[in-house]
C-alpha positions as CSV (number, residue, x, y, z in Angstrom):
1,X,-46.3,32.4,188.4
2,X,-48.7,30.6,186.4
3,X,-51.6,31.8,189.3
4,X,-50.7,35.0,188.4
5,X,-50.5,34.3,184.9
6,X,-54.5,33.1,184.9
7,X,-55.5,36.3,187.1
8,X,-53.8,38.3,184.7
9,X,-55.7,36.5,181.5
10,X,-59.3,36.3,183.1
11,X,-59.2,40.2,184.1
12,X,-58.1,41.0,180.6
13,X,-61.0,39.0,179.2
14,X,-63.6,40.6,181.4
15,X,-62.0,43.9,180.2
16,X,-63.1,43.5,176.9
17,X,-66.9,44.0,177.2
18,X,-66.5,46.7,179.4
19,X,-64.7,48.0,176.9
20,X,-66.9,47.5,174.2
21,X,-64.6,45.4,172.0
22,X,-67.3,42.4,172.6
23,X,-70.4,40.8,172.5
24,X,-72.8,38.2,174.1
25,X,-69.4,35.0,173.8
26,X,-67.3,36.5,171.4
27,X,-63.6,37.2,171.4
28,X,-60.9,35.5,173.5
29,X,-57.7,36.5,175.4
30,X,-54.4,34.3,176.6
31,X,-51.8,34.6,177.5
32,X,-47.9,32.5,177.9
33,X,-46.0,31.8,180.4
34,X,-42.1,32.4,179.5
35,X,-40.8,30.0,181.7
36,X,-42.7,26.8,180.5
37,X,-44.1,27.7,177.0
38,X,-48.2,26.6,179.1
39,X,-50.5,29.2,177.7
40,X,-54.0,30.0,179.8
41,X,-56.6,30.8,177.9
42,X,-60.6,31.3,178.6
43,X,-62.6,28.2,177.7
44,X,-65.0,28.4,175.0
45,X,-68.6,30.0,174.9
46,X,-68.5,30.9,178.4
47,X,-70.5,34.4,179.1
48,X,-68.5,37.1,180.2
49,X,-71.1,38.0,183.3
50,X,-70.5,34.7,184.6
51,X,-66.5,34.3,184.0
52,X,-64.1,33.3,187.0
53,X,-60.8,31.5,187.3
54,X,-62.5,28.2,186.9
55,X,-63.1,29.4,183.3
56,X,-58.9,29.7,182.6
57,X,-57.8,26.7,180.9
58,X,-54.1,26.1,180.7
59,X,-52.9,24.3,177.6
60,X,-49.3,23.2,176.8
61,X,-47.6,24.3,173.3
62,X,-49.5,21.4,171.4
63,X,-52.7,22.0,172.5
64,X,-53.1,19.8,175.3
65,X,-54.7,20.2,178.9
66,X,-52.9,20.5,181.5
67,X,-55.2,22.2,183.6
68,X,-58.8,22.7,183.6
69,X,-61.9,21.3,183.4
70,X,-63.5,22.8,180.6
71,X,-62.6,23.1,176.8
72,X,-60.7,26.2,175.5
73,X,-61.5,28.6,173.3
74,X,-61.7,27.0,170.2
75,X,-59.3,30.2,168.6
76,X,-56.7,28.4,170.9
77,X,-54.9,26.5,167.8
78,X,-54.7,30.6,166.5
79,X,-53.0,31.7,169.7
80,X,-50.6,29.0,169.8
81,X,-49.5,29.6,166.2
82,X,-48.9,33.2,167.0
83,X,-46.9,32.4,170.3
84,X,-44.8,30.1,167.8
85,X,-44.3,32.8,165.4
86,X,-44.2,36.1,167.6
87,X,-42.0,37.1,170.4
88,X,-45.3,38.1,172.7
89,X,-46.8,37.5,175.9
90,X,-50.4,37.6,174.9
91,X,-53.0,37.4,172.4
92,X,-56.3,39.5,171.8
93,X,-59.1,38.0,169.0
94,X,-62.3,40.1,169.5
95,X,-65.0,40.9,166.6
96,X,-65.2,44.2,167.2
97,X,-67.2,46.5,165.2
98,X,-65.0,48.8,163.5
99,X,-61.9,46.7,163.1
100,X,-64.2,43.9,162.1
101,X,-65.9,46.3,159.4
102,X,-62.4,46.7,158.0
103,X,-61.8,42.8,157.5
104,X,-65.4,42.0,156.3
105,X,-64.5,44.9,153.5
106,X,-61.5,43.4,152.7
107,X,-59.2,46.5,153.5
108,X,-56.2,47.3,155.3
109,X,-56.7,50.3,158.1
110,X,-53.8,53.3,156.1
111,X,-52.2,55.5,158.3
112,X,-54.2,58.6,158.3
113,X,-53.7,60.2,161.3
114,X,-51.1,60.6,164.1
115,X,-53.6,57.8,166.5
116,X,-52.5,55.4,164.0
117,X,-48.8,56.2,164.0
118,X,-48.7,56.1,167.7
119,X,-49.9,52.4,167.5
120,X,-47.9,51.6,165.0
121,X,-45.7,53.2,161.3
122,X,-47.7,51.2,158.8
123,X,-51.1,50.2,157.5
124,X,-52.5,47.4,159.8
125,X,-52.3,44.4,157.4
126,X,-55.3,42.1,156.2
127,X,-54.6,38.7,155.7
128,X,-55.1,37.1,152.3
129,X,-58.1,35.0,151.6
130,X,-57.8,31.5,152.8
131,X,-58.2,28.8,150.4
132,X,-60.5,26.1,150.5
133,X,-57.7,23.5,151.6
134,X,-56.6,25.6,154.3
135,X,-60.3,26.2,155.8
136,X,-60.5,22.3,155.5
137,X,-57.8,21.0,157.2
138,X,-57.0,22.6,160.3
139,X,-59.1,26.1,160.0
140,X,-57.3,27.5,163.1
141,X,-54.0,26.7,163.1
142,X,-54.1,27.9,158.9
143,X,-55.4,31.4,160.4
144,X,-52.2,31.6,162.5
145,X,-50.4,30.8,159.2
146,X,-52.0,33.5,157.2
147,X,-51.5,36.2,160.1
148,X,-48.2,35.2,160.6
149,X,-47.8,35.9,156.6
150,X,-48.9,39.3,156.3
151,X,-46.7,39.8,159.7
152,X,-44.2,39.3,157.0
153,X,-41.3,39.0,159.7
154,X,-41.5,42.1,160.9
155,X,-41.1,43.0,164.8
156,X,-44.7,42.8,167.1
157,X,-43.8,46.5,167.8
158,X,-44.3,47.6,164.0
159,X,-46.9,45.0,163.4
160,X,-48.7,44.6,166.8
161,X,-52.6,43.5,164.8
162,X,-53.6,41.9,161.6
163,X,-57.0,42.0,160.5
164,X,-58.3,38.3,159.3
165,X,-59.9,38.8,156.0
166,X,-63.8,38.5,156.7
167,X,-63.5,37.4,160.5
168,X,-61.7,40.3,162.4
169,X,-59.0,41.6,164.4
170,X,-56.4,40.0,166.5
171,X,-54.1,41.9,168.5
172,X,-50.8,41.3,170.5
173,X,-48.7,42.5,173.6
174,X,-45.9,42.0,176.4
175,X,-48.8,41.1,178.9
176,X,-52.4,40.6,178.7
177,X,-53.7,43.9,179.6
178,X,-51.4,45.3,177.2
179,X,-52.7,43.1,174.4
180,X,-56.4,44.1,175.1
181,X,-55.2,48.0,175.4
182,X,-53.9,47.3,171.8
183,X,-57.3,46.0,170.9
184,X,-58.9,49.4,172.2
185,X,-56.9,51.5,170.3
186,X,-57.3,49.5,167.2
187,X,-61.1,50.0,167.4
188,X,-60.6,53.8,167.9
189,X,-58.1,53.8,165.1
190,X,-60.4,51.6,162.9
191,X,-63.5,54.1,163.4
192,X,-61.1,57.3,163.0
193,X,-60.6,55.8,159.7
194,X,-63.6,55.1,158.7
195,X,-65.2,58.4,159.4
196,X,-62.0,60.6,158.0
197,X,-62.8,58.2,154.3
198,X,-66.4,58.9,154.6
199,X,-65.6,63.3,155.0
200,X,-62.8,62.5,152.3
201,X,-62.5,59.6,150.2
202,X,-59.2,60.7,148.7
203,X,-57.8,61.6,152.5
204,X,-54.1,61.4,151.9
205,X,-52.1,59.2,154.2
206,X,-49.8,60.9,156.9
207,X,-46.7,62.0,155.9
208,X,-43.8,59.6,156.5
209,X,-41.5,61.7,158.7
210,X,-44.8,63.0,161.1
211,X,-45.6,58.9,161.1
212,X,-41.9,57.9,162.6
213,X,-42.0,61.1,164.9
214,X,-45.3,59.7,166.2
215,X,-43.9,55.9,166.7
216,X,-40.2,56.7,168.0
217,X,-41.7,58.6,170.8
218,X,-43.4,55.5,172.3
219,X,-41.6,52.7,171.1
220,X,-37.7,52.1,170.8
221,X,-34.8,53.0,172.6
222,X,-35.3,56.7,172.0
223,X,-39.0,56.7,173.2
224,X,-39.8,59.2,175.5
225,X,-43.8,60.0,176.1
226,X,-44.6,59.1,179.6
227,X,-42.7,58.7,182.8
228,X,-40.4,56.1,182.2
Protein backbone atom coordinates (compact mmCIF):
# COMPACT_ATOMS: atom_id res chain seq x y z
CA UNK A 1 0.00 0.00 0.00
CA UNK A 2 2.33 2.55 1.02
CA UNK A 3 4.36 1.64 -2.73
CA UNK A 4 1.35 2.55 -4.11
CA UNK A 5 0.82 5.30 -1.99
CA UNK A 6 4.48 7.00 -3.22
CA UNK A 7 3.59 6.16 -7.00
CA UNK A 8 0.49 7.82 -6.60
CA UNK A 9 2.29 11.10 -4.83
CA UNK A 10 5.33 11.40 -7.25
CA UNK A 11 2.91 11.23 -10.55
CA UNK A 12 0.77 13.81 -8.95
CA UNK A 13 3.79 16.06 -8.44
CA UNK A 14 5.11 15.70 -11.93
CA UNK A 15 1.49 16.57 -12.92
CA UNK A 16 1.71 19.88 -11.78
CA UNK A 17 4.16 21.45 -14.23
CA UNK A 18 2.62 19.88 -17.00
CA UNK A 19 -0.09 21.45 -15.86
CA UNK A 20 1.10 24.70 -15.56
CA UNK A 21 0.30 25.16 -11.82
CA UNK A 22 4.36 25.37 -11.30
CA UNK A 23 7.54 26.63 -11.72
CA UNK A 24 11.40 25.94 -11.70
CA UNK A 25 10.99 23.99 -7.55
CA UNK A 26 7.89 25.26 -6.43
CA UNK A 27 4.78 23.71 -5.04
CA UNK A 28 4.57 20.31 -3.32
CA UNK A 29 2.09 17.31 -3.18
CA UNK A 30 1.55 14.38 -0.38
CA UNK A 31 -0.35 12.35 0.33
CA UNK A 32 -1.61 9.82 3.79
CA UNK A 33 -1.87 6.65 4.18
CA UNK A 34 -5.23 5.72 6.12
CA UNK A 35 -4.02 2.79 7.63
CA UNK A 36 -0.85 4.14 9.49
CA UNK A 37 -1.38 7.89 9.61
CA UNK A 38 2.78 7.83 7.35
CA UNK A 39 2.41 10.62 4.91
CA UNK A 40 4.85 10.59 1.56
CA UNK A 41 5.65 13.62 0.46
CA UNK A 42 8.38 14.95 -2.31
CA UNK A 43 11.66 16.22 -0.67
CA UNK A 44 12.52 19.72 -0.89
CA UNK A 45 13.99 21.72 -3.89
CA UNK A 46 14.24 18.83 -6.07
CA UNK A 47 13.51 19.79 -9.96
CA UNK A 48 10.56 18.38 -11.37
CA UNK A 49 12.65 17.11 -14.72
CA UNK A 50 14.63 15.16 -12.59
CA UNK A 51 11.96 13.68 -9.94
CA UNK A 52 11.72 9.78 -9.31
CA UNK A 53 10.60 7.61 -6.35
CA UNK A 54 13.92 8.18 -4.68
CA UNK A 55 12.57 11.77 -4.31
CA UNK A 56 9.26 10.52 -1.99
CA UNK A 57 10.00 10.90 1.53
CA UNK A 58 7.72 9.20 3.97
CA UNK A 59 7.27 10.93 7.31
CA UNK A 60 5.24 9.76 10.34
CA UNK A 61 2.40 12.14 11.91
CA UNK A 62 5.21 14.22 13.92
CA UNK A 63 7.36 14.85 11.25
CA UNK A 64 9.77 12.26 11.51
CA UNK A 65 11.62 9.93 8.78
CA UNK A 66 10.78 6.96 8.37
CA UNK A 67 11.80 6.52 4.94
CA UNK A 68 14.08 8.27 2.70
CA UNK A 69 17.10 9.72 2.21
CA UNK A 70 16.56 13.10 1.52
CA UNK A 71 14.73 16.00 3.42
CA UNK A 72 11.07 16.79 2.75
CA UNK A 73 9.44 19.51 1.57
CA UNK A 74 9.91 22.04 3.98
CA UNK A 75 5.68 22.77 3.55
CA UNK A 76 5.63 19.32 5.27
CA UNK A 77 4.78 20.80 8.91
CA UNK A 78 1.62 22.55 6.65
CA UNK A 79 0.50 19.14 5.28
CA UNK A 80 0.57 17.43 8.46
CA UNK A 81 -1.44 20.12 10.17
CA UNK A 82 -4.05 19.80 7.50
CA UNK A 83 -4.20 15.85 7.69
CA UNK A 84 -4.76 16.60 11.58
CA UNK A 85 -7.55 18.95 10.92
CA UNK A 86 -9.19 17.61 7.59
CA UNK A 87 -10.68 14.33 6.75
CA UNK A 88 -8.44 14.10 3.36
CA UNK A 89 -6.11 11.94 1.57
CA UNK A 90 -3.94 14.57 0.01
CA UNK A 91 -2.56 17.90 -0.03
CA UNK A 92 -1.72 20.30 -3.06
CA UNK A 93 0.45 23.81 -2.23
CA UNK A 94 1.48 25.25 -5.62
CA UNK A 95 2.22 29.16 -6.35
CA UNK A 96 0.30 29.30 -9.12
CA UNK A 97 -0.31 32.46 -11.03
CA UNK A 98 -3.83 33.26 -10.71
CA UNK A 99 -4.70 31.76 -7.49
CA UNK A 100 -1.49 33.25 -6.17
CA UNK A 101 -2.52 36.77 -7.64
CA UNK A 102 -5.65 36.38 -5.51
CA UNK A 103 -3.62 35.84 -2.11
CA UNK A 104 -0.92 38.43 -2.85
CA UNK A 105 -4.11 40.88 -3.22
CA UNK A 106 -5.47 39.92 -0.19
CA UNK A 107 -8.92 38.75 -1.70
CA UNK A 108 -11.13 35.91 -1.53
CA UNK A 109 -12.07 34.24 -5.14
CA UNK A 110 -16.54 35.14 -4.94
CA UNK A 111 -18.66 32.91 -6.66
CA UNK A 112 -19.23 34.42 -10.00
CA UNK A 113 -19.87 31.81 -12.20
CA UNK A 114 -21.31 28.34 -12.43
CA UNK A 115 -17.06 26.89 -12.70
CA UNK A 116 -16.86 28.14 -9.30
CA UNK A 117 -20.06 26.51 -7.90
CA UNK A 118 -19.06 23.22 -9.46
CA UNK A 119 -15.87 23.32 -7.24
CA UNK A 120 -17.37 24.42 -4.52
CA UNK A 121 -20.95 26.78 -2.94
CA UNK A 122 -18.85 29.61 -1.48
CA UNK A 123 -16.17 32.12 -1.90
CA UNK A 124 -12.71 30.23 -1.59
CA UNK A 125 -11.45 31.76 1.78
CA UNK A 126 -8.12 33.78 2.34
CA UNK A 127 -6.52 33.30 5.47
CA UNK A 128 -5.99 36.14 7.84
CA UNK A 129 -2.62 37.75 8.15
CA UNK A 130 -0.26 35.94 10.32
CA UNK A 131 1.23 37.72 13.14
CA UNK A 132 4.65 38.29 13.88
CA UNK A 133 4.69 35.47 16.76
CA UNK A 134 3.19 33.05 14.63
CA UNK A 135 5.80 33.63 11.63
CA UNK A 136 8.42 33.31 14.49
CA UNK A 137 7.79 30.29 16.13
CA UNK A 138 6.94 27.52 13.94
CA UNK A 139 5.99 29.42 10.48
CA UNK A 140 4.64 26.18 8.96
CA UNK A 141 2.88 24.43 11.32
CA UNK A 142 1.06 28.29 12.26
CA UNK A 143 0.02 28.26 8.37
CA UNK A 144 -1.80 24.96 8.97
CA UNK A 145 -3.46 26.76 11.88
CA UNK A 146 -4.53 29.83 10.01
CA UNK A 147 -5.94 27.57 7.03
CA UNK A 148 -7.55 25.39 9.25
CA UNK A 149 -9.27 28.78 10.66
CA UNK A 150 -10.78 30.14 7.72
CA UNK A 151 -11.86 26.26 7.07
CA UNK A 152 -13.95 27.33 9.87
CA UNK A 153 -15.12 23.57 10.46
CA UNK A 154 -16.75 23.21 7.54
CA UNK A 155 -16.62 19.76 5.38
CA UNK A 156 -13.39 19.51 2.60
CA UNK A 157 -16.27 19.07 0.12
CA UNK A 158 -17.57 22.81 0.66
CA UNK A 159 -14.23 24.12 1.52
CA UNK A 160 -11.77 21.96 -0.61
CA UNK A 161 -8.84 25.28 -1.01
CA UNK A 162 -7.87 28.28 1.07
CA UNK A 163 -5.72 30.80 -0.29
CA UNK A 164 -2.76 31.82 2.25
CA UNK A 165 -2.73 35.51 2.54
CA UNK A 166 0.41 36.66 0.35
CA UNK A 167 1.91 33.07 -0.37
CA UNK A 168 -0.82 31.16 -2.35
CA UNK A 169 -3.15 28.30 -2.78
CA UNK A 170 -3.38 25.04 -1.12
CA UNK A 171 -5.72 22.50 -2.20
CA UNK A 172 -7.18 19.18 -0.97
CA UNK A 173 -8.64 15.69 -2.11
CA UNK A 174 -9.68 11.88 -1.45
CA UNK A 175 -6.37 10.96 -3.43
CA UNK A 176 -3.52 12.72 -4.91
CA UNK A 177 -4.54 13.10 -8.35
CA UNK A 178 -7.70 14.44 -7.16
CA UNK A 179 -5.98 17.01 -4.96
CA UNK A 180 -3.95 18.37 -7.91
CA UNK A 181 -7.23 18.26 -10.30
CA UNK A 182 -8.65 20.55 -7.53
CA UNK A 183 -5.54 22.76 -7.95
CA UNK A 184 -6.39 23.00 -11.84
CA UNK A 185 -9.64 24.02 -11.49
CA UNK A 186 -8.80 26.56 -8.83
CA UNK A 187 -6.41 28.23 -11.32
CA UNK A 188 -9.09 28.31 -14.06
CA UNK A 189 -11.62 29.55 -11.51
CA UNK A 190 -9.11 32.07 -10.17
CA UNK A 191 -8.42 33.61 -13.79
CA UNK A 192 -12.31 33.36 -14.68
CA UNK A 193 -12.48 35.70 -11.92
CA UNK A 194 -10.19 37.86 -12.52
CA UNK A 195 -10.97 38.63 -16.10
CA UNK A 196 -15.07 38.75 -15.42
CA UNK A 197 -13.87 41.87 -12.52
CA UNK A 198 -11.74 43.39 -14.99
CA UNK A 199 -15.05 43.52 -17.94
CA UNK A 200 -17.20 44.34 -14.69
CA UNK A 201 -16.03 45.55 -11.53
CA UNK A 202 -19.50 45.40 -9.93
CA UNK A 203 -20.12 41.68 -11.50
CA UNK A 204 -22.76 40.35 -9.20
CA UNK A 205 -22.11 37.05 -7.53
CA UNK A 206 -24.17 33.92 -8.79
CA UNK A 207 -27.42 33.54 -7.55
CA UNK A 208 -27.75 31.21 -4.54
CA UNK A 209 -30.19 28.57 -5.85
CA UNK A 210 -28.10 28.33 -9.56
CA UNK A 211 -24.84 27.96 -6.99
CA UNK A 212 -26.38 24.74 -4.99
CA UNK A 213 -27.86 23.39 -8.34
CA UNK A 214 -24.32 23.58 -9.62
CA UNK A 215 -22.60 21.85 -6.32
CA UNK A 216 -25.48 19.08 -5.57
CA UNK A 217 -24.92 17.70 -8.99
CA UNK A 218 -21.38 16.61 -8.29
CA UNK A 219 -21.05 16.30 -4.74
CA UNK A 220 -23.52 14.62 -2.15
CA UNK A 221 -25.74 11.85 -2.08
CA UNK A 222 -27.91 13.28 -4.81
CA UNK A 223 -25.00 14.02 -7.29
CA UNK A 224 -25.49 12.90 -10.46
CA UNK A 225 -23.09 14.41 -13.45
CA UNK A 226 -20.95 11.57 -14.72
CA UNK A 227 -21.30 7.84 -14.89
CA UNK A 228 -21.30 6.85 -11.45
Amino acid sequence: MLEELKEAVLQANLALPRAGLVRLTWGNVSGRDPATGLVVIKASGVPYGEMGLGDMVVVDEKGKTVEGGRRPSTDTPTHLGLYQGLPVGAVVHTHSTWATAWAQAGREIPVLGTTHADLCPGPVPLTKEMSPEQVEEGYEEQTATVIMEAVGGRPPEEVPAVLVRGHGPFCWAASPAKAVETAEVLESVAEMAWLTLVLERQAPALPGHVVARHFTRKHGPGAYYGQN
